[in-house]
DRENZAMI-770714 format. One record per residue: x, y, z of N, C-alpha, C, O in turn; residue number from 0. Coordinates in steps of 0.2 Angstrom, whole numbers, always signed. Each point is the difference from the previous one (the first is absolute). Layout:
! residues N
[lumkol [X, Y, Z], [X, Y, Z], [X, Y, Z], [X, Y, Z], NUM]
...
//
This chain:
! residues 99
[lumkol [+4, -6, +0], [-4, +6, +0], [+4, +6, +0], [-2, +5, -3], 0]
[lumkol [+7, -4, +6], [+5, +4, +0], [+3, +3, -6], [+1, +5, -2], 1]
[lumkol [+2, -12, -1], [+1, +2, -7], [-3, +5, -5], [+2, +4, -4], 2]
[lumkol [-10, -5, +6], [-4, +3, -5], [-2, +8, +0], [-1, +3, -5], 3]
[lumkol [+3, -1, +12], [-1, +5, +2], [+6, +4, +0], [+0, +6, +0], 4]
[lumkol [+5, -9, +0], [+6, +0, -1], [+2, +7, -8], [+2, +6, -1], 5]
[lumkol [-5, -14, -3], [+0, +4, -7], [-5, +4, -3], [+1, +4, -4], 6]
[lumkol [-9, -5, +9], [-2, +7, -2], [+1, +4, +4], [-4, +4, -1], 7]
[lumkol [+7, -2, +4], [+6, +5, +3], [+4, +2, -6], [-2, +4, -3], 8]
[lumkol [+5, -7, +2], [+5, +1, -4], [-3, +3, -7], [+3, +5, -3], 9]
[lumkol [-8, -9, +1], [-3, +5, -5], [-5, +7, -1], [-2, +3, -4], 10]
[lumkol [+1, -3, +11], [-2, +6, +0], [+5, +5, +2], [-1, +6, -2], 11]
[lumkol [+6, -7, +4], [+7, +5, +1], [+1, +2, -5], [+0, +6, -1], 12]
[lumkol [+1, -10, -7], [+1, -1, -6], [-6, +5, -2], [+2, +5, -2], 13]
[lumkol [-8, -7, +2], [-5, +5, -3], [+0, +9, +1], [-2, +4, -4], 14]
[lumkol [+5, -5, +11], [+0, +7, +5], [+4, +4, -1], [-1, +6, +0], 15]
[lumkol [+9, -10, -3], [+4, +4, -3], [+0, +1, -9], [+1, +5, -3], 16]
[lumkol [-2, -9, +3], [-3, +3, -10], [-6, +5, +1], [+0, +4, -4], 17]
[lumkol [-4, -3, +10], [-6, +5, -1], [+4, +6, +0], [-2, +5, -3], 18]
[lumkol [+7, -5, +8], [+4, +5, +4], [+5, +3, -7], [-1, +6, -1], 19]
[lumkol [+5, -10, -3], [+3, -1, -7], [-7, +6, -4], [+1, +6, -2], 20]
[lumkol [-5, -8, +2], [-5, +5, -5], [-2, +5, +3], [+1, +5, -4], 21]
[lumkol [-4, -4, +10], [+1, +6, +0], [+4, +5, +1], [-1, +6, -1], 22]
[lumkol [+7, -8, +2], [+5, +4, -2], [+2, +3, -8], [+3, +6, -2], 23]
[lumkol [-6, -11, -3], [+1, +1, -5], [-6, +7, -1], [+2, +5, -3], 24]
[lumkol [-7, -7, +5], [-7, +4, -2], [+5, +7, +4], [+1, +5, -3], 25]
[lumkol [+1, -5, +9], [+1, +9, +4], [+5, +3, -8], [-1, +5, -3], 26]
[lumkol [+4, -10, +2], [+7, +1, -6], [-3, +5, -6], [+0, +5, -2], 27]
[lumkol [-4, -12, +1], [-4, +1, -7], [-3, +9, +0], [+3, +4, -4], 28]
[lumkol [-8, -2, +8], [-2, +6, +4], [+5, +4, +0], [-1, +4, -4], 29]
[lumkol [+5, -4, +8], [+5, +7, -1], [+3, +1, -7], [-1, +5, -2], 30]
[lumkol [+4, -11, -2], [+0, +1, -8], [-5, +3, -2], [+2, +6, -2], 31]
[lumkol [-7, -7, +1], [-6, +2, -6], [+1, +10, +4], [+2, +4, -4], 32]
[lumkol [-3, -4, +12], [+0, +7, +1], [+5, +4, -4], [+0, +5, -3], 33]
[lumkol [+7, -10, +5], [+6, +5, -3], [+0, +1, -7], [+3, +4, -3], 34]
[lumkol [-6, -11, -2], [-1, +3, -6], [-4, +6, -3], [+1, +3, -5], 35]
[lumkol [-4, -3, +10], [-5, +7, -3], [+3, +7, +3], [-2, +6, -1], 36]
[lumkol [+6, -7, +6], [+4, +7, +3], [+6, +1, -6], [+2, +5, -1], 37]
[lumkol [+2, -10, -2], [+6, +0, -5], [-3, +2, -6], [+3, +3, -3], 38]
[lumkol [-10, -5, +2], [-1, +4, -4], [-2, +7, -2], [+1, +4, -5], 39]
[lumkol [-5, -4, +13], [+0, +8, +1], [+4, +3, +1], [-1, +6, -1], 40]
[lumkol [+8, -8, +2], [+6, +4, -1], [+4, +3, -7], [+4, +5, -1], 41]
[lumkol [-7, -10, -2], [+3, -2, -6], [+0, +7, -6], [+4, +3, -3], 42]
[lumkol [-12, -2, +4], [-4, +1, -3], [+2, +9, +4], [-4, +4, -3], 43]
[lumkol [+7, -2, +6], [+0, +4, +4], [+8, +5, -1], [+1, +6, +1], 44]
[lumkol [+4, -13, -4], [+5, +3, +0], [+4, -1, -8], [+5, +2, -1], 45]
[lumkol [-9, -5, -3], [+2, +1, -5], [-3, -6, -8], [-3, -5, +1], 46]
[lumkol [+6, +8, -8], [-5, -6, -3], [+6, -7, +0], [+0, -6, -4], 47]
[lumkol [+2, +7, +7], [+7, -7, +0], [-4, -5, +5], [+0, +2, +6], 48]
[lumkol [-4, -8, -7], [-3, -5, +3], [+4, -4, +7], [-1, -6, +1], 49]
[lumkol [+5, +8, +2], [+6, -2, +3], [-3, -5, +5], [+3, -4, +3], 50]
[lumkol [-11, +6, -2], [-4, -5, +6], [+0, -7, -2], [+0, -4, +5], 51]
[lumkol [-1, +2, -11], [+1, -6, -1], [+5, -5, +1], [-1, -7, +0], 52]
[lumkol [+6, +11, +1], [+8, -5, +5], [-1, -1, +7], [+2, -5, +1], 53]
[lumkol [-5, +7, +4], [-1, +0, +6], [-7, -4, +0], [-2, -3, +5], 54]
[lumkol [-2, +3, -10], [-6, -2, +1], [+1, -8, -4], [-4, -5, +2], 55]
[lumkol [+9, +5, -6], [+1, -7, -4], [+4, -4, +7], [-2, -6, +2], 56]
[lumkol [+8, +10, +0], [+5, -6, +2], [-6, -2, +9], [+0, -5, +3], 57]
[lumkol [-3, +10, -1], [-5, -3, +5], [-4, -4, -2], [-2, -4, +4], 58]
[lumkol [+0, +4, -10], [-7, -6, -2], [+4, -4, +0], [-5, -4, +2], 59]
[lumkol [+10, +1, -3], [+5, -7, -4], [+0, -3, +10], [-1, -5, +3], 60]
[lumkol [+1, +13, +1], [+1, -2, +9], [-7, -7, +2], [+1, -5, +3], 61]
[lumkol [-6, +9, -7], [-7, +2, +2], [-1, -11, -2], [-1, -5, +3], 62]
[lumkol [+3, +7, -10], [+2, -7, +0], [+2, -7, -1], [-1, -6, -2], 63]
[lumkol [+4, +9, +7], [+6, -7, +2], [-1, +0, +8], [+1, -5, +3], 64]
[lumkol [-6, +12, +0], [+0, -2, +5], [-11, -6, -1], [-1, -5, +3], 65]
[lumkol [-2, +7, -7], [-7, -4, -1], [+3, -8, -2], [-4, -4, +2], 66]
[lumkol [+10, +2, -6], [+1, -8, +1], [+1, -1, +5], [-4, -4, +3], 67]
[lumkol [+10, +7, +2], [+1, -3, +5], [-7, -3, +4], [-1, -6, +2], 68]
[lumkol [-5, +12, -1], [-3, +2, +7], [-7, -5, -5], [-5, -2, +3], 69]
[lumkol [+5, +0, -9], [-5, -5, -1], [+2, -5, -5], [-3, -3, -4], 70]
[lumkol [+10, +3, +6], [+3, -10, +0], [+0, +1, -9], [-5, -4, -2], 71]
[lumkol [+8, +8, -2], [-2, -1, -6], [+8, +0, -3], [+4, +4, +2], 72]
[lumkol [-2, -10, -8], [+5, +2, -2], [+1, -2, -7], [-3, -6, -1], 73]
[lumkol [+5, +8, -4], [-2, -2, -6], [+5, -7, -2], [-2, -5, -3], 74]
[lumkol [+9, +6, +6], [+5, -6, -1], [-1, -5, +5], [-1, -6, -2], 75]
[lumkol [+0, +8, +11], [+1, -3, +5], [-6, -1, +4], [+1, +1, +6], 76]
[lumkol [-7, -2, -9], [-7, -1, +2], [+2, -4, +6], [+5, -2, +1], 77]
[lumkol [-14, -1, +3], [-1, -6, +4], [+1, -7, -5], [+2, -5, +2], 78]
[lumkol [-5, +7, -9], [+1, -9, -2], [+6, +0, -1], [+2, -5, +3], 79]
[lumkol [+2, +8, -6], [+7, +0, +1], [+3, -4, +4], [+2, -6, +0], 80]
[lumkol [-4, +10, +6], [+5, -2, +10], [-5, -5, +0], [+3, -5, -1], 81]
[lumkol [-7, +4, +1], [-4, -9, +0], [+6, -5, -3], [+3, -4, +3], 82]
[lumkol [-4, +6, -8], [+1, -6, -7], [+10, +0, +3], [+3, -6, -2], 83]
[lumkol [-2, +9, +4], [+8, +3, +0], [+2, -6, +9], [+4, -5, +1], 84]
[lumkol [-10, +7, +3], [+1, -2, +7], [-1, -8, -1], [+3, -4, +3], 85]
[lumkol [-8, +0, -7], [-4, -6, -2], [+9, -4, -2], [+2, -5, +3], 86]
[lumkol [+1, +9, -9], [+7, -3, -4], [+3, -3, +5], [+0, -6, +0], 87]
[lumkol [+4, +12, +5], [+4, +0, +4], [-2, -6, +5], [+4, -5, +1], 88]
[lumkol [-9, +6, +2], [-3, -7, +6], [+1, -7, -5], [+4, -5, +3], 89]
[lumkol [-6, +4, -9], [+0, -5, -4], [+10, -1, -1], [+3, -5, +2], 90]
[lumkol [+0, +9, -5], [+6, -1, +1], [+5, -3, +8], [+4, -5, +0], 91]
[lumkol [-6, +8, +5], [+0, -1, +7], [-1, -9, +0], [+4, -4, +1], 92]
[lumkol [-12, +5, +0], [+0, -8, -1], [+3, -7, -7], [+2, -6, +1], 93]
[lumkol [-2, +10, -5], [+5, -4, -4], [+8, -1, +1], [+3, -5, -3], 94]
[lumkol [-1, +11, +8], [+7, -4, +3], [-1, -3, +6], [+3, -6, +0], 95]
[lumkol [-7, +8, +5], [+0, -6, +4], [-1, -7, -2], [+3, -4, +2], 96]
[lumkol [-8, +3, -6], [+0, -8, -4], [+7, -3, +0], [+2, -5, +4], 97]
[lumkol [+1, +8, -7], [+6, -3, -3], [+6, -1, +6], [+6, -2, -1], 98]
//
């Protein structure tokens, strides 16, 4: 019985921290959107040279690297990935102990 509770522990920590993971990304996400629209009211204020777009590009690339992280998303290094990857490795394991 202990076991069971054990690991639904365990998976609610895991749930708790990924919720914890996104909302950080949403606070993120929010202050971006505000400051894009302040960099452009800058922009727009000091001159016709669009310069807001570099501070507003190299932050979105932020903005985006931090929403993989905070919802587990990766285009090379997914979960079927780290499944299929963790499955090999166990199977390799076991095939040397045989022997």
């Amino acid at each position: 019985m202990k076991r069971i509770e054990n690991k639904n522990e365990q998976r609610y920590h895991r749930a708790k921290e990924r919720i914890e993971k996104m909302k950080a990304f949403y606070i993120h996400a929010s202050i971006y959107a505000i400051f894009v629209v302040f960099f452009i009211y800058l922009n727009t204020l000091s001159g016709s040279f669009p310069w807001a777009i570099f501070p507003i590009a190299g932050w979105g690339l932020g903005v985006i690297g931090h929403a993989t992280d905070a919802f587990e998303y990766s285009i090379f290094f997914g979960k079927k990935w780290e499944q299929r990857k963790i499955k090999e490795i166990l199977r390799e394991e076991e095939e040397s102990i045989q022997f």
